[in-house]
N, C-alpha and C positions, 0 to 999 in steps of 0.2 A: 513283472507282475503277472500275476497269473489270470486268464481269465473266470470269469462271474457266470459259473455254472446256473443253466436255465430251468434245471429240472425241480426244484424242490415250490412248487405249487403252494397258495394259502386260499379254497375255496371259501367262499362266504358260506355260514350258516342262516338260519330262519330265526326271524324273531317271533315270538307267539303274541296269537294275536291281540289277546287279552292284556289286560296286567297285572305285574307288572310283564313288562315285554321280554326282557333277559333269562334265557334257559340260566337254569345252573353252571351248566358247563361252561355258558359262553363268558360267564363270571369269574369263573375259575382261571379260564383260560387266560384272560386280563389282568386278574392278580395275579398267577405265575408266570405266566410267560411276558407279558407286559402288552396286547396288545387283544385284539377279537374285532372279526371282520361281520358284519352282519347285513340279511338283507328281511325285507317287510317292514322295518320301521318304520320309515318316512312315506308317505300316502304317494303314491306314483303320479300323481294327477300334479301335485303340489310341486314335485321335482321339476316335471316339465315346462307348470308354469314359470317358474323361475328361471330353467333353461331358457326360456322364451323370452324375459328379460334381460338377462346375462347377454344373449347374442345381440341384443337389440344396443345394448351398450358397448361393445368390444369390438373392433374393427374385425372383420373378414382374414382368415385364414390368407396369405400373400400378398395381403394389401403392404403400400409403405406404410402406413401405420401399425400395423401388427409387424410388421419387421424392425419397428424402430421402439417399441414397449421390450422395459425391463417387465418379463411377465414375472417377477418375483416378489409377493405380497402387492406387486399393482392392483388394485381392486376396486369391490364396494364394498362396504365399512358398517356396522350396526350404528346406530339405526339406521335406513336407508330406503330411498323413496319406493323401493319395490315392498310394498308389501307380501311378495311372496317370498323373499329374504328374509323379514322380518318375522314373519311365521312360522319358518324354516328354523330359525336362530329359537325362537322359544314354544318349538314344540311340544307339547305333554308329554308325547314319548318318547321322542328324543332327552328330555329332562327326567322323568321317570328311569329311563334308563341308567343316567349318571348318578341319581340316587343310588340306584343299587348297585353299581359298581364302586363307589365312593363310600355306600353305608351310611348316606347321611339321608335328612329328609331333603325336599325340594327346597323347602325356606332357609335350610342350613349351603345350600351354594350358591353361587356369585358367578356370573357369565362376566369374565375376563379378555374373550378375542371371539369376533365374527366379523369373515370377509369371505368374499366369494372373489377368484381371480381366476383368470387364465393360463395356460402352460401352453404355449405354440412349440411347435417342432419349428427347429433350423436347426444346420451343420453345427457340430461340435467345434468350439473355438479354442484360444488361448485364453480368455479371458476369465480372470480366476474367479468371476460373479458366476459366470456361464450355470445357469438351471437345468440343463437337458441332463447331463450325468452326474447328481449330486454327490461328494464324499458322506461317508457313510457320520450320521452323527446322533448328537442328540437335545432337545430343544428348550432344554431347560435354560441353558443361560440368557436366552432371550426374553423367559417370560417369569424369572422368580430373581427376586436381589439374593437368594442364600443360593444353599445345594441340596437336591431334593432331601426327603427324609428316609429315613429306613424303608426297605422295601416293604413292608409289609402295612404300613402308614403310610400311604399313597393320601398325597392332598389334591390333585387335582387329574381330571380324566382333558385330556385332547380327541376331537373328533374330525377327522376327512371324511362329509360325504358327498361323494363321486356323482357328479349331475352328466358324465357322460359314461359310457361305455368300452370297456378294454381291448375286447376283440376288435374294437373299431378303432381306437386310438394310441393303443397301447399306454406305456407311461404306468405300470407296475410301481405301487410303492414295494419296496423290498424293507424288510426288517427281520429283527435277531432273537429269536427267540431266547427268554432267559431259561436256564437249566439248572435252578436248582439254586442253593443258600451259597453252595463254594464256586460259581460259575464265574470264571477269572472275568470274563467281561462286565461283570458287575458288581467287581469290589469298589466298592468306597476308598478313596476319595473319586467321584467319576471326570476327572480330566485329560482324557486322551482323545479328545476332538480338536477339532480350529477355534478357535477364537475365545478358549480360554487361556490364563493366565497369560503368557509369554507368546502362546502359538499364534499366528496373524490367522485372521477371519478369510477364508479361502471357502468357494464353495463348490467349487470344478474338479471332479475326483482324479482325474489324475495329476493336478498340480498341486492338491493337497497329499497326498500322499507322494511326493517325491519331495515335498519337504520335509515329510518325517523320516524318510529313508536318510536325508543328507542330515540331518539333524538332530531328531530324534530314532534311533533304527530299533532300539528295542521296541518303542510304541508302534513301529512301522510295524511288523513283525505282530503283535497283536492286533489291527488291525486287518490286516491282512487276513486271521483267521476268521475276522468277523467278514468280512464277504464269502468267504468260502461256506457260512453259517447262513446264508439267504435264505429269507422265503419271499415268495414275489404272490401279492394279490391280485388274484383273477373276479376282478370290481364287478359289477353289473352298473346299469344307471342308477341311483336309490342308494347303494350299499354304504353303509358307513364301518369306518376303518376306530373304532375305540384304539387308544394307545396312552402312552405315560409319557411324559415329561423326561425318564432317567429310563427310556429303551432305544435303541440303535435302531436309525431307520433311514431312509434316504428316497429319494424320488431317482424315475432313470426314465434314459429319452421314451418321447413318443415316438409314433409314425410319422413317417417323412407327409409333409402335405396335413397335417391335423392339426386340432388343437383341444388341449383337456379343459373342461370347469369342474369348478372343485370348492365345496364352502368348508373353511378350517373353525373352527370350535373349540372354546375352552372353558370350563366349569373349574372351578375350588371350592374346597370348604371355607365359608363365610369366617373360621378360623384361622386361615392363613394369608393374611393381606401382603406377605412377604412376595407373593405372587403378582405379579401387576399386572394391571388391565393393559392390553399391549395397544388399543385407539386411545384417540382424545376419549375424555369421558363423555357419559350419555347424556349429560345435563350440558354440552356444548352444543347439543341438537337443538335444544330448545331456542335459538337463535334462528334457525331456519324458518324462512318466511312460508314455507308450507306448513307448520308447526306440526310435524311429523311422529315427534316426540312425547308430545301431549298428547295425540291421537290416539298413541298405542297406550298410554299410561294408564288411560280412558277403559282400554275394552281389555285389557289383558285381565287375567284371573289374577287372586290377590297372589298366588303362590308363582304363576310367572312375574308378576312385579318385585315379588322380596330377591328372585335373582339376578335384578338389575341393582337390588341395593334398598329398593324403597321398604319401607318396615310394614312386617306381618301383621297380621289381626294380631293382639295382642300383646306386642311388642310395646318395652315401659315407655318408647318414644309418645304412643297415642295418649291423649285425656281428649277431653270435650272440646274442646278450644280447636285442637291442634284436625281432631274430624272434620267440624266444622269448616276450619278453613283451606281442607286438602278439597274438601268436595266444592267448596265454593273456585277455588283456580279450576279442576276440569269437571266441573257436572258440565258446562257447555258441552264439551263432547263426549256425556253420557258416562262419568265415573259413577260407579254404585257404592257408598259409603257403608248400606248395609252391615258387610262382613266385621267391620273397623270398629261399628257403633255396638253391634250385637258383643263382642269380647267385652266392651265397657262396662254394657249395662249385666253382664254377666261379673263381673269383679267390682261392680257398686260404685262406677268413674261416672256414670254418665245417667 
């Protein structure tokens, strides 16, 4: 096999400061090509603090402990005692942006996956788990029970954004740009990855791909053009990587001695439940004796709550009754019923 040419760069662009925050382009770029790297979204202030908890939870770069963590989806999980995780997870801009790449409003999406983990550098193994040189794939069978939709009905946006820095750690997500309606990599039916239908869940690129060569060699053979198809992201700290669910992408080792942080992200349209939420759900937080859960239910805005699921001002869920006794569980910590009561007494309910 041949190797995974370095030169084909995917610089971040700016997001504007305003809103909404997504250039044109950088929209286009997402629904054609399946993917847009961007940097100013997330407040740099907010990144850091979360780095700052991240480290505080994650054993040290050559400790036994970091040598003995699967760093793969090992993590912190929404909700989660950091509140600067949890900020991070339901940013306005970071939300505002998946509106527009999705086309929906805010209250029309559903936060589906947020975790923040680690990626430590060690020697490449045998081990077909091995994270450091991932085969080249794609992430939809983990997080939808069907197969995505037509390309151009995109239900759900994926977000990586990079809490550390490249030039310092290396660890390039690489991905495939799509080209176009007849781009043989992206015909439907999309199963020419591991751990669909027959093929074994492998996640170590070269041992997956020596089973398609003994196995499957046509697919071999296609895949193969897709590394040669690379773009490798040149991250900053902040930068977030937008991508889709049915685009080729892959993670590749870090620097020898490092370790990358990294929170992954997932949004749907409130129409596609076929999509699963990849943690337990967010009402098993309410168990937690810091009651974490309720805290944020409390201060978030009505339109970050409707994409955990809780329903809009408006929505035929509310009457009188039902206000009443949403504000009665969390006015303790400061729920404002306002928004909820105001639609009522606007449609003659309350």
């Amino acid at each position: 096999m041949s190797e995974t040419p370095k030169a084909r760069l995917l610089e971040p662009s700016t997001a504007k400061i305003d809103n909404p925050p997504l250039t044109t382009q950088q929209i286009q770029q997402w629904r054609n090509e399946g993917f847009a790297l961007v940097d100013g979204l997330i407040p740099i202030d907010l990144v850091d603090r979360l780095l700052a908890d991240a480290a505080e939870i994650f054993p040290n770069v050559g400790s036994n402990e970091a040598a003995a963590i699967n760093d793969f989806g090992e993590g912190m999980t929404f909700p989660s005692q950091s509140e600067h995780f949890n900020n991070l997870t339901l940013h306005p801009r970071l939300l505002e942006a998946s509106s527009q790449l999705l086309n929906a409003p805010t209250p029309a999406l559903r936060l589906t996956q947020s975790d923040l983990w680690p990626k430590y550098s060690s020697a490449l193994n045998d081990d077909a788990f091995d994270n450091q040189d991932q085969r080249i794939h794609m992430d939809y069978p983990n997080h939808t029970l069907t197969h995505p939709s037509k390309w151009e009905e995109p239900e759900a946006v994926e977000i990586i954004v990079y809490l550390s820095d490249q030039t310092q750690v290396g660890g390039s997500t690489a991905v495939v740009p799509r080209i176009g309606s007849d781009d043989e990599a992206y015909m439907p039916p999309l199963v020419h990855s591991t751990g669909i239908g027959d093929i074994p869940w492998i996640n170590n690129r070269s041992q997956a791909e020596d089973w398609f060569y003994r196995n499957k060699p046509e697919v071999a053979e296609l895949r193969e053009r897709l590394y040669q198809r690379e773009k490798y992201t040149q991250y900053r700290k902040g930068s977030a990587l937008f991508y889709r669910h049915d685009v080729w992408h892959r993670g590749t080792p870090l620097n020898k001695g490092t370790v990358r942080f990294a929170q992954n992200l997932t949004f749907r349209k409130a129409e596609a439940p076929w999509i699963n939420t990849l943690h337990p759900g967010w009402a098993w937080a309410m168990y937690k004796p810091d009651q974490r859960m309720e805290r944020l239910i409390a201060k978030l805005s009505p339109e970050q709550r409707s994409v955990l699921g809780f329903p809009a001002p408006g929505d035929s869920y509310w009457d009188r009754q039902k206000v009443d006794a949403v504000e009665a569980r969390y006015g303790a910590f400061g729920f404002d019923a306002t928004p909820y009561r105001e639609q009522l007494s606007w449609t003659g309910l309350y």
